[in-house]
VODREN-752297 format. One line per field, with one value per residue (C-alpha): residue number from 1; residue in three letters; x, y, z. Coordinates in Angstrom, 2 decimals. Each point is the difference from the previous one (the first is absolute). Example, Ala and Ser with C-alpha at 12.3 -4.5 7.8 and 13.67 -1.06 7.14 Angstrom:
VODREN-752297
k <- [1/2];
r <- [ala/ser];
xx <- [12.30/1.37];
yy <- [-4.50/3.44];
zz <- [7.80/-0.66];
end
This chain:
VODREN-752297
k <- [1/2/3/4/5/6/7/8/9/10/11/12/13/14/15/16/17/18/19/20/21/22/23/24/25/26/27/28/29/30/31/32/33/34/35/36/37/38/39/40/41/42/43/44/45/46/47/48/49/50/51/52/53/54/55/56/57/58/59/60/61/62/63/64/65/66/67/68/69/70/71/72/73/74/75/76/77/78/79/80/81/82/83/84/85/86/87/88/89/90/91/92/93/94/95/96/97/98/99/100/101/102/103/104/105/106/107/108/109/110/111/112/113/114/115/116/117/118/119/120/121/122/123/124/125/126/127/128/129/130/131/132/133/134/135/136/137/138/139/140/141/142/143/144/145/146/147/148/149/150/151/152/153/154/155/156/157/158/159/160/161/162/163/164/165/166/167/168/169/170/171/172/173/174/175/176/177/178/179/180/181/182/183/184/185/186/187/188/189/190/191/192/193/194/195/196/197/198/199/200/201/202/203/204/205/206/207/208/209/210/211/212/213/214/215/216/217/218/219/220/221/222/223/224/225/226/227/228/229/230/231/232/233/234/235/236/237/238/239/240/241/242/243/244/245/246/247/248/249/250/251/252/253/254/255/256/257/258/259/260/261/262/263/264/265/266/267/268/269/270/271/272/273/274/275/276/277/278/279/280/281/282/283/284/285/286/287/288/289/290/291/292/293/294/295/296/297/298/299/300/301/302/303/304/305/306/307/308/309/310/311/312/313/314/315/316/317/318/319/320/321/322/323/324/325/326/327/328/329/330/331/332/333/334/335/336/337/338/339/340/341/342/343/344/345/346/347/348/349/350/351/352/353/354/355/356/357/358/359/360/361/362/363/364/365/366/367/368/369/370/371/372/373/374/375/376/377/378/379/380/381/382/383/384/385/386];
r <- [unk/unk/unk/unk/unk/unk/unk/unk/unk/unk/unk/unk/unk/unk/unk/unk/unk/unk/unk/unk/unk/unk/unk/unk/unk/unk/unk/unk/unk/unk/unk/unk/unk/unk/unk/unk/unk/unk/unk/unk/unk/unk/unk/unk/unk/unk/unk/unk/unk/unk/unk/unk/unk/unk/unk/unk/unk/unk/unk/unk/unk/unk/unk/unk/unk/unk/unk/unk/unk/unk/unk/unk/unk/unk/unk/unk/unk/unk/unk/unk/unk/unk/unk/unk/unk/unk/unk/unk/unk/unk/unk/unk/unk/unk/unk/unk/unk/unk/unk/unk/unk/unk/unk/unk/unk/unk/unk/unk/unk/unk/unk/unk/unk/unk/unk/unk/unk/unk/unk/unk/unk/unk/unk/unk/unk/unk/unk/unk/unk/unk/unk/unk/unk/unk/unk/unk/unk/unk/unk/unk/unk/unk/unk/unk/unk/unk/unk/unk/unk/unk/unk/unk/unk/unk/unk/unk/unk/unk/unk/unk/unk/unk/unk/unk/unk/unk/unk/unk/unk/unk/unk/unk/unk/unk/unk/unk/unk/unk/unk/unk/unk/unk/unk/unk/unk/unk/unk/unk/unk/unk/unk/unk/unk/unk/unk/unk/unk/unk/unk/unk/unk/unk/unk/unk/unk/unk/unk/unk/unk/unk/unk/unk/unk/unk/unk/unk/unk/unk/unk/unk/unk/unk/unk/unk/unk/unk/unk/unk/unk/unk/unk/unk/unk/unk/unk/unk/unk/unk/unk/unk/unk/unk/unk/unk/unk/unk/unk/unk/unk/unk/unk/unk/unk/unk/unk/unk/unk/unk/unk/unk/unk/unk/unk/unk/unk/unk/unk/unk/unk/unk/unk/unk/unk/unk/unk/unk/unk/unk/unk/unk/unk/unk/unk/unk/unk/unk/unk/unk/unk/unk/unk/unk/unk/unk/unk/unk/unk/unk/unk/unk/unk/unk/unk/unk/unk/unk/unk/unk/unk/unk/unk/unk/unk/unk/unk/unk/unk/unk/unk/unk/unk/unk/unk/unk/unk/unk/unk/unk/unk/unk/unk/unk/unk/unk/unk/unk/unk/unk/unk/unk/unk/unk/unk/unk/unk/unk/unk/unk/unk/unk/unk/unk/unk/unk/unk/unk/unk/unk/unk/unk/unk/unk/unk/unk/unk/unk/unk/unk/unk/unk/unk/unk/unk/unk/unk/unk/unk/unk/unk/unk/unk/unk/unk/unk/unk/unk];
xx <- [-53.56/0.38/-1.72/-2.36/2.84/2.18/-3.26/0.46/3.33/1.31/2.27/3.24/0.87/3.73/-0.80/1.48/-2.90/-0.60/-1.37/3.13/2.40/-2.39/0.29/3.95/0.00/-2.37/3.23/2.53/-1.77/1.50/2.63/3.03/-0.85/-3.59/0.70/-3.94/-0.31/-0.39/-0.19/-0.47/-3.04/-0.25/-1.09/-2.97/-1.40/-3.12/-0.15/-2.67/-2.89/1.17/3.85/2.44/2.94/3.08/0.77/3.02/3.15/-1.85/-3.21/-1.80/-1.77/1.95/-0.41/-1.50/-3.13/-0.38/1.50/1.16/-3.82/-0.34/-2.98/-1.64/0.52/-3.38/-1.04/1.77/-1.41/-1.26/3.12/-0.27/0.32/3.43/1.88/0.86/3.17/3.08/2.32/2.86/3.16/3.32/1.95/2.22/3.74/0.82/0.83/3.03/0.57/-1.22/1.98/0.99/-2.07/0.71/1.51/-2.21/0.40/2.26/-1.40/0.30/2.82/-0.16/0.87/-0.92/3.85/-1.01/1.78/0.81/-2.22/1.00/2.31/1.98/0.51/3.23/-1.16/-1.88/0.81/-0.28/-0.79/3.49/2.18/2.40/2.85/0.04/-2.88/1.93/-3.47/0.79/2.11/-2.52/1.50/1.38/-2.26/-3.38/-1.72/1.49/-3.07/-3.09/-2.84/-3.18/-2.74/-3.06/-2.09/-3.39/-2.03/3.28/0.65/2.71/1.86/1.25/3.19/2.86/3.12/2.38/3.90/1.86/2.83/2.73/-1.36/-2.47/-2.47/-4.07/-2.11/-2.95/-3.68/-2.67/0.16/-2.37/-0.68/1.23/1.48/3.55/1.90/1.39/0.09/1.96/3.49/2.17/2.37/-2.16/0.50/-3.15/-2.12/-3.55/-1.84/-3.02/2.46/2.48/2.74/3.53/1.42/2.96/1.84/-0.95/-3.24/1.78/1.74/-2.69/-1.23/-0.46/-3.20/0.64/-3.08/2.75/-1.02/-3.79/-2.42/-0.46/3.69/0.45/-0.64/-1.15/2.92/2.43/3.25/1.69/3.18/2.22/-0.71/-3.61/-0.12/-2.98/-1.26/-3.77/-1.25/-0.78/3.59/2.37/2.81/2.37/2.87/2.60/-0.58/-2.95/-0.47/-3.44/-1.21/-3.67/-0.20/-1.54/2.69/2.48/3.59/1.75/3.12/2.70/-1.52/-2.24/-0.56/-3.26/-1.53/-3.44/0.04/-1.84/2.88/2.71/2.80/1.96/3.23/2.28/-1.22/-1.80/-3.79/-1.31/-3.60/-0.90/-1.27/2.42/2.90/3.37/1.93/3.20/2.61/0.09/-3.02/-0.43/-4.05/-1.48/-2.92/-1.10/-1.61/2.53/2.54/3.84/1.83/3.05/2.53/0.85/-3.23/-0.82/-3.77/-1.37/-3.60/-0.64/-1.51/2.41/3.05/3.33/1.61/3.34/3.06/0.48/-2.69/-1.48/-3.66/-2.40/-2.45/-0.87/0.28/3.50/2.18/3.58/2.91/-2.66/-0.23/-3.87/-2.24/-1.44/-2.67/-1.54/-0.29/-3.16/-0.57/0.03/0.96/3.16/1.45/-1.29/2.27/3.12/3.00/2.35/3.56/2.16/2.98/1.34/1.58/-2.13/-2.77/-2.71/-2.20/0.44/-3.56/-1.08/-1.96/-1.93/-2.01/2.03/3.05/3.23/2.24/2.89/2.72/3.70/1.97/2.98/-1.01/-1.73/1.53/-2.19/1.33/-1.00/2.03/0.58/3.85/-0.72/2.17/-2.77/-2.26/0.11/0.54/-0.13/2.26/-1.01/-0.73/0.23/-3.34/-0.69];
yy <- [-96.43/-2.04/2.47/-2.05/-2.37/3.14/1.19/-3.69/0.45/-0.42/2.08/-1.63/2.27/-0.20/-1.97/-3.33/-2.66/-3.00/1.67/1.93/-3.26/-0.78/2.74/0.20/-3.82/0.81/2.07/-2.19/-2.14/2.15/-1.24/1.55/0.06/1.20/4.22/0.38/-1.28/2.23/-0.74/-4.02/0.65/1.23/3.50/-1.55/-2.56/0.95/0.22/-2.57/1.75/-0.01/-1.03/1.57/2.20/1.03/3.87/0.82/1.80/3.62/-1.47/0.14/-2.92/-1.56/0.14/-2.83/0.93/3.48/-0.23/2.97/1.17/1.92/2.29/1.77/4.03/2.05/2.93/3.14/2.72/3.06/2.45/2.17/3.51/1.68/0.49/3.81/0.92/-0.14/2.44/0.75/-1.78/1.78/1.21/-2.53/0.72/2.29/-2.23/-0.23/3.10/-0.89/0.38/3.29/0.93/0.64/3.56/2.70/1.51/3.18/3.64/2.42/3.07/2.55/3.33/1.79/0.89/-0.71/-2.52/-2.57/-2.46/-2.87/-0.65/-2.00/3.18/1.27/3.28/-0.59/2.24/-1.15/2.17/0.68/-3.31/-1.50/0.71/2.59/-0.76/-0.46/0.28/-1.41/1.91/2.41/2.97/2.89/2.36/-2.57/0.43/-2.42/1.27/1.40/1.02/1.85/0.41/1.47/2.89/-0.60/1.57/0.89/0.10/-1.19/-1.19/2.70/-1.58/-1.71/-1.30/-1.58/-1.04/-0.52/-2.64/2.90/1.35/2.40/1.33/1.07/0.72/1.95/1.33/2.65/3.66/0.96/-3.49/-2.07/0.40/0.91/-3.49/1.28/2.84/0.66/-0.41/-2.41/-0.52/-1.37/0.23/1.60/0.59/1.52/-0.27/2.30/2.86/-1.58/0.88/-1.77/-0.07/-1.99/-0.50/0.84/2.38/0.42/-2.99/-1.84/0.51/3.50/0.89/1.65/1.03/1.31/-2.51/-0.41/0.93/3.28/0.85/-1.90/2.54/-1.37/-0.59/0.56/-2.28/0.43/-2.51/0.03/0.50/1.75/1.92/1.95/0.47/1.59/1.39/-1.20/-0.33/0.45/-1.64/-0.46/-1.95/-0.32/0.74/1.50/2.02/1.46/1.05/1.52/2.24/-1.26/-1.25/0.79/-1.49/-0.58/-1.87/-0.18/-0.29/2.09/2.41/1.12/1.01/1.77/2.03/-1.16/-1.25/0.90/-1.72/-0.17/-2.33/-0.64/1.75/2.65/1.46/0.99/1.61/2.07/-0.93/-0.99/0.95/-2.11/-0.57/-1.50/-0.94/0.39/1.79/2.23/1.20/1.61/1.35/2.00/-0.72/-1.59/0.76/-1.91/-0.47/-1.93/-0.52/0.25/1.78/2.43/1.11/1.26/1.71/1.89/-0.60/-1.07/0.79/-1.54/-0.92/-1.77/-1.11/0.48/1.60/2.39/1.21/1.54/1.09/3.01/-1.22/-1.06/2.43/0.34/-0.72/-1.88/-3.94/-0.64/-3.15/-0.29/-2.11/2.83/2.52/0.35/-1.63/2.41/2.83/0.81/2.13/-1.74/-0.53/0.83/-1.90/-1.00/-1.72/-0.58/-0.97/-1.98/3.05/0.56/-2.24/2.84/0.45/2.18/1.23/2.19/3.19/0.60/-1.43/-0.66/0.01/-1.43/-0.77/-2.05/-0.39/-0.96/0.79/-1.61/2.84/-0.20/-0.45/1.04/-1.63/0.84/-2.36/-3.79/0.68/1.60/3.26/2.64/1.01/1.36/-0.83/0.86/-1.45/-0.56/2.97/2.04/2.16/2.65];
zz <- [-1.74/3.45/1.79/2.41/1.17/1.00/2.43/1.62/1.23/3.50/1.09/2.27/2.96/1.02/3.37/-0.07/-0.82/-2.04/-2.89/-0.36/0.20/-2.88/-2.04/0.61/-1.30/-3.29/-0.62/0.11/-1.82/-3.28/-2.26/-1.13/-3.35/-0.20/-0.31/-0.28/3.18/2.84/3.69/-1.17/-2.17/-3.80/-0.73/-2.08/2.49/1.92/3.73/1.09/2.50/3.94/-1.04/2.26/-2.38/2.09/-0.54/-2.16/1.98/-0.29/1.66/-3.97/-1.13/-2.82/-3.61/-0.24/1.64/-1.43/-3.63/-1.86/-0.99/-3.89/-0.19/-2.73/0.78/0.91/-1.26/0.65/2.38/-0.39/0.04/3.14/0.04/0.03/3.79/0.27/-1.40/2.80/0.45/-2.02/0.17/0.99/-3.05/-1.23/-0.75/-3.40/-2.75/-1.97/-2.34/-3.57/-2.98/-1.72/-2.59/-3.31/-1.60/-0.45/-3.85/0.03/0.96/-2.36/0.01/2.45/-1.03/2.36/1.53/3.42/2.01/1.57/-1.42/2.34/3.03/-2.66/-2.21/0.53/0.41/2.43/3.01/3.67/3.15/2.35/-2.02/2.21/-3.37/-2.56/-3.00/-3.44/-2.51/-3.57/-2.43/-1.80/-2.89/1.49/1.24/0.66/2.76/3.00/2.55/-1.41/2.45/-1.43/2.63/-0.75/2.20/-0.23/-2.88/-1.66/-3.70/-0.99/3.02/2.18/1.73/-1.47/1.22/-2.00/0.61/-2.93/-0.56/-0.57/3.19/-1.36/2.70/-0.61/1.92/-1.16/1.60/-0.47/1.04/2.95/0.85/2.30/3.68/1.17/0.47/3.40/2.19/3.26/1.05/-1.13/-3.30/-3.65/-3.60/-0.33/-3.56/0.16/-2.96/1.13/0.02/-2.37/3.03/0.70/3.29/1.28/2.92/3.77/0.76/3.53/2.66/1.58/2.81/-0.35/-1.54/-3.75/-2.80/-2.38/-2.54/0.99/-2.49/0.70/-0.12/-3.43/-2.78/-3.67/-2.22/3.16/0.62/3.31/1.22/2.98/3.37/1.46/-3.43/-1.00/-3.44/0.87/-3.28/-3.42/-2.08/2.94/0.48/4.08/0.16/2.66/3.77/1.44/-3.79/-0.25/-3.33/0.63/-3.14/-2.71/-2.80/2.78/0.94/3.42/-0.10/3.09/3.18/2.15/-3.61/-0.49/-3.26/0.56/-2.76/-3.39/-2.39/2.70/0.50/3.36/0.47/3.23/2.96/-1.73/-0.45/-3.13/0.55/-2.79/-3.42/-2.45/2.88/0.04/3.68/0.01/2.89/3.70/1.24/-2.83/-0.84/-3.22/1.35/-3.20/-2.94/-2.29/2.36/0.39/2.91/-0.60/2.78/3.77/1.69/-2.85/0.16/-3.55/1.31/-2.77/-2.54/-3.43/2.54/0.46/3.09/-0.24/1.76/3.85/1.76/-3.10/0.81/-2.64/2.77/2.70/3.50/-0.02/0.02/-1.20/2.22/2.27/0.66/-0.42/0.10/-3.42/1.03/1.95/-3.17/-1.44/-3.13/-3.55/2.27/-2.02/-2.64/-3.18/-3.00/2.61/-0.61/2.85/-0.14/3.74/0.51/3.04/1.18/3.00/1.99/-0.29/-2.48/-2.95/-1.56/-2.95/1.13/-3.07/-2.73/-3.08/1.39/-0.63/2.81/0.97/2.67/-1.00/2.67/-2.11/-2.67/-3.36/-3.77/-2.86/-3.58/-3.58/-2.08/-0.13/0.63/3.80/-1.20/-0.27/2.70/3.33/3.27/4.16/2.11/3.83/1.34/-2.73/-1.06/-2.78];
end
């Protein structure tokens, strides 16, 4: 390498001076057809010592002074120790979703009988639908919605519900457990498990404040319907209009009845309070054990007596020929085993004044018959008497 003629160089400054004419004729001294040529001289000729070279057009000195130099590579250094790590980049964008993989093998059968499986399932049930829910055809009598919850600790499940495809209804639970669904006013188809109780319609028009059908007025085994009905002990039953059956096994049908008595029985308006007693019609009251009362304000208050028709009493206190409240009259204070019939002859009373008695007004008179052909017999006309 031409290394000691390059150190020899002079350098041409841009000022206008003979040396530069020079060097600006040395180049166009070149001919057309000499490529290797550059700025009049050839890339291999050496520079002689203390010759003036004009600059090329970026103010380099041309090839031919400082030819393209090749030289052998040194050794490589000593790696350096590795710069701390910088901080991470900002998440780049997701990337195209990847292909679907392939099928998973095939489950085995459920047979379980609970459902739905999937949203695809065409039994599958959705919460408030927008149209009416047509599930698959299944045989008459399967199960269309089948719910079995489980209480804690309980073997084998406690609660079922289950709505059949004919329109069969269960619902099932577990005697003294559980809570009442709902209390207070308002209208429900109610079932309580605990005390395996029905109740349907209205416990009493909201707002006004009603515990008819709170826990403590829901007897085991009772059913009451209607309106504000009461059915308080275990096997009673209310239905109609503010009944109230709050004997045990008792019955109130009608509205406002009351059945207090233990297997009593009390329909319309009327009040059956003693045990086994029967009440029947407008205001009527058996007050005595096993009593009847059948009619328009008949009051049976003895015990095994009879009061029936229009105003027939069975009790002291009430006198005959009288009008009297039988509400007032104290209860079992009557002629026991007296029977009483009334006719609508009068608006008074008409009471028996002894135990054991038979008695009976007929203002329209009485007829007696023996045979099935109404010839034999006797009779009193109105107003007639022995």
């Amino acid at each position: 390498m031409r290394v000691a003629a390059v150190a020899s160089l002079t350098v041409l400054s841009c000022s206008a001076s003979p040396a530069l004419a020079a060097a600006k004729k040395v180049g166009s001294a070149r001919r057309a057809d000499d490529a290797a040529k550059v700025g009049g001289l050839k890339a291999s000729r050496t520079p002689k010592p203390g010759r003036l070279l004009a600059l090329d057009k970026n103010a380099q000195f041309p090839a031919s002074v400082f030819p393209k130099l090749v030289l052998a590579p040194g050794q490589a250094g000593m790696l350096g120790q590795q710069g701390a790590q910088g901080q991470t980049g900002p998440q780049g964008q997701t990337g195209p979703q990847g292909p679907q993989g392939a099928k998973g093998d095939t489950g085995t059968a459920d047979t379980s009988g609970f459902y739905p499986k999937t949203e695809s399932d065409g039994r599958f049930l959705q919460i408030s639908p927008a149209t009416r829910q047509d599930p698959a055809a299944t045989p008459l009598g399967a199960a269309a919605l089948w719910l079995r919850p489980s209480l804690d600790g309980a073997t084998p499940k406690s609660a079922e519900f289950k709505v059949l495809n004919d329109g069969g209804l269960l619902a099932t639970g577990t005697p003294t457990t559980g809570q009442i669904p709902a209390t207070g006013c308002g209208s429900r188809l109610m079932w309580f498990p605990s005390k395996s109780a029905f109740r349907s319609g209205t416990a009493g028009d909201c707002p006004t404040a009603s515990t008819v059908w709170d826990t403590a007025n829901v007897g085991n085994y009772s059913w009451a319907g209607g309106q504000a009905t009461t059915a308080s002990k275990d096997g009673a039953f209310a239905f109609g209009d503010h009944t109230v059956a709050s004997g045990t096994l008792a019955v109130a049908l009608g509205s406002t009845s009351v059945a207090s008595g233990t297997i009593s029985f009390a329909d319309g308006t009327s009040t059956a309070e003693g045990f086994g007693s029967h009440a029947m019609g407008f205001d009527d009251r058996a007050a005595g054990q096993g009593a009847t009362a059948i009619g328009y304000r008949n009051g049976a208050m003895g015990d095994y007596s009879v009061a029936l028709g229009y105003r027939a009493v069975t009790g002291s206190g009430c006198p005959t020929n009288t009008t009297c409240d039988l509400s007032t009259l104290a209860q079992n204070n009557g002629f026991d085993g007296s029977f009483v019939f009334s006719d609508a002859g009068s608006t008074n009373q008409f009471a028996a004044t002894a135990a054991n008695q038979f008695s009976a007004r007929a203002s329209g008179g009485f007829r007696f018959l023996t045979n099935t052909a109404l010839t034999t017999g006797c009779s009193l006309p109105a107003g007639s008497g022995v």
